[in-house]
C-alpha positions as CSV (number, residue, x, y, z in Angstrom):
1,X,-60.0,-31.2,-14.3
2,X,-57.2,-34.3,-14.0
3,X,-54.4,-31.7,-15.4
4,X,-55.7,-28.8,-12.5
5,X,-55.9,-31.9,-9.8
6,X,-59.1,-31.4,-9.3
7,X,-59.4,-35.8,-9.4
8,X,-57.0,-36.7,-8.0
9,X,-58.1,-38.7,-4.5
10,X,-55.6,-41.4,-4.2
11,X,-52.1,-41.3,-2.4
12,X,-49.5,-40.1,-4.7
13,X,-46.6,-41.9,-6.0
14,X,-43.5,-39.9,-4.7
15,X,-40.0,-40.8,-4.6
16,X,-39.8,-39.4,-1.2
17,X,-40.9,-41.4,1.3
18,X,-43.4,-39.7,4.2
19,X,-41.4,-38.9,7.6
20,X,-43.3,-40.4,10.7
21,X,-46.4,-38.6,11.6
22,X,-46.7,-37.2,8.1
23,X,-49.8,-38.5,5.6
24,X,-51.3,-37.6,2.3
25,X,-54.1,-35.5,2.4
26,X,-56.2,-38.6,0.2
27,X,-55.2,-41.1,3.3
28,X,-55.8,-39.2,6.5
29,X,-59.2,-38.3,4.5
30,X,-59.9,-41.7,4.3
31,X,-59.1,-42.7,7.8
32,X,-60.7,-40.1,9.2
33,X,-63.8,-40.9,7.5
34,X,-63.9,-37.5,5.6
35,X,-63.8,-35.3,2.5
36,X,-60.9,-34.2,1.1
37,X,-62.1,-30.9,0.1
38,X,-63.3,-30.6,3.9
39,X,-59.7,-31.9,5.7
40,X,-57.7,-29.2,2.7
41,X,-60.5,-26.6,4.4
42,X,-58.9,-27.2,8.0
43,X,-55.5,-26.6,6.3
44,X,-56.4,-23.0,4.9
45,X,-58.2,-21.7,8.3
46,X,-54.7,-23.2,10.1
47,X,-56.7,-25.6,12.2
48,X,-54.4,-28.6,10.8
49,X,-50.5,-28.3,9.6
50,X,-50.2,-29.6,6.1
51,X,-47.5,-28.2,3.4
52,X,-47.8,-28.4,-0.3
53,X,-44.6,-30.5,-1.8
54,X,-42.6,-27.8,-4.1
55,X,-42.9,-30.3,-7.6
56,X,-45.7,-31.2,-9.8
57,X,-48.4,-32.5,-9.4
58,X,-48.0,-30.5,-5.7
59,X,-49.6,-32.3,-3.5
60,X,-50.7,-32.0,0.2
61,X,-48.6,-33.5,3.0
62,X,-50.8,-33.3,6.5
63,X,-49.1,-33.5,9.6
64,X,-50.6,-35.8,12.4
65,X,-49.7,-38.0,15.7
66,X,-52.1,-39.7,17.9
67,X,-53.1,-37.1,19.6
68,X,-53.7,-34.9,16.7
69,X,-55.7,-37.9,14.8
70,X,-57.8,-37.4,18.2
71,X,-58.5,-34.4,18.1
72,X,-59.6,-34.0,14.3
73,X,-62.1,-37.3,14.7
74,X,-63.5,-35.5,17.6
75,X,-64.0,-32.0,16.2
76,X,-65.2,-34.2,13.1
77,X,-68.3,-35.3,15.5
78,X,-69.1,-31.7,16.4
79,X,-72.2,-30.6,15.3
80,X,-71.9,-27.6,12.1
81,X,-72.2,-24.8,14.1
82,X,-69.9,-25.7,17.1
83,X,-67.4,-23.3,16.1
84,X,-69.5,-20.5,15.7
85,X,-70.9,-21.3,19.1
86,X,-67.8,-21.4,21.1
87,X,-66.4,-17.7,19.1
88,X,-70.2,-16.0,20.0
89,X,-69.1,-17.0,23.7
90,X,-66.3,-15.1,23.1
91,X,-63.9,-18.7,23.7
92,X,-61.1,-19.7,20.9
93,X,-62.3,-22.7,19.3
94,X,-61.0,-26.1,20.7
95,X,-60.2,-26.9,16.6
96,X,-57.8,-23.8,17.0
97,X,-55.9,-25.2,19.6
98,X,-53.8,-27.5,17.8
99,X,-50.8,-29.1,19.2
100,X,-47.3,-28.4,17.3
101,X,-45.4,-30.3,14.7
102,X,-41.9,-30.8,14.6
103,X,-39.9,-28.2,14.0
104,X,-38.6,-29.6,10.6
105,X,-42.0,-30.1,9.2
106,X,-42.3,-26.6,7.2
């Protein structure tokens, strides 16, 4: 499970240092009070921008300001079925509507 990096949970060591705005999958996790599996989830549906560094052991790098860190602690609060709710009303869910990154960051 280690060599698949299934356990891995703490911030990497990387040469390269993270530009501003820019944290490990592991940390904004953590700060958001949440699992990792649930935070990498929000990457996949394109809720949150994150890329996957090119080299081994090829881990996540999750794009967030302020304003963004708002916006995932609130949608964090939701109740389950939030989304479903606001897609049966026909809206585009408020998760969905997620500010942009810098231009550099993919």
């Amino acid at each position: 499970m280690h060599r698949l990096g299934l356990l891995v949970s703490a911030s990497p060591s990387v040469n390269s240092p993270l530009a501003e705005h820019e944290w490990w999958l592991a940390d904004l996790s953590h700060t958001l009070e949440m699992p990792s599996v649930t935070l990498y989830n929000w990457i996949k549906r394109g809720w949150v921008q994150g890329r996957q560094l090119p080299e081994k052991p090829y881990h996540w790098v999750v794009w967030a300001d302020d304003v963004e860190l708002e916006r995932l602690r609130n949608h964090r609060h939701l109740p389950v079925g939030e989304v479903l709710r606001q897609r049966w009303n026909g809206e585009v869910p408020l998760i969905a509507q997620k500010p942009k990154p810098p231009i550099d960051f993919h």
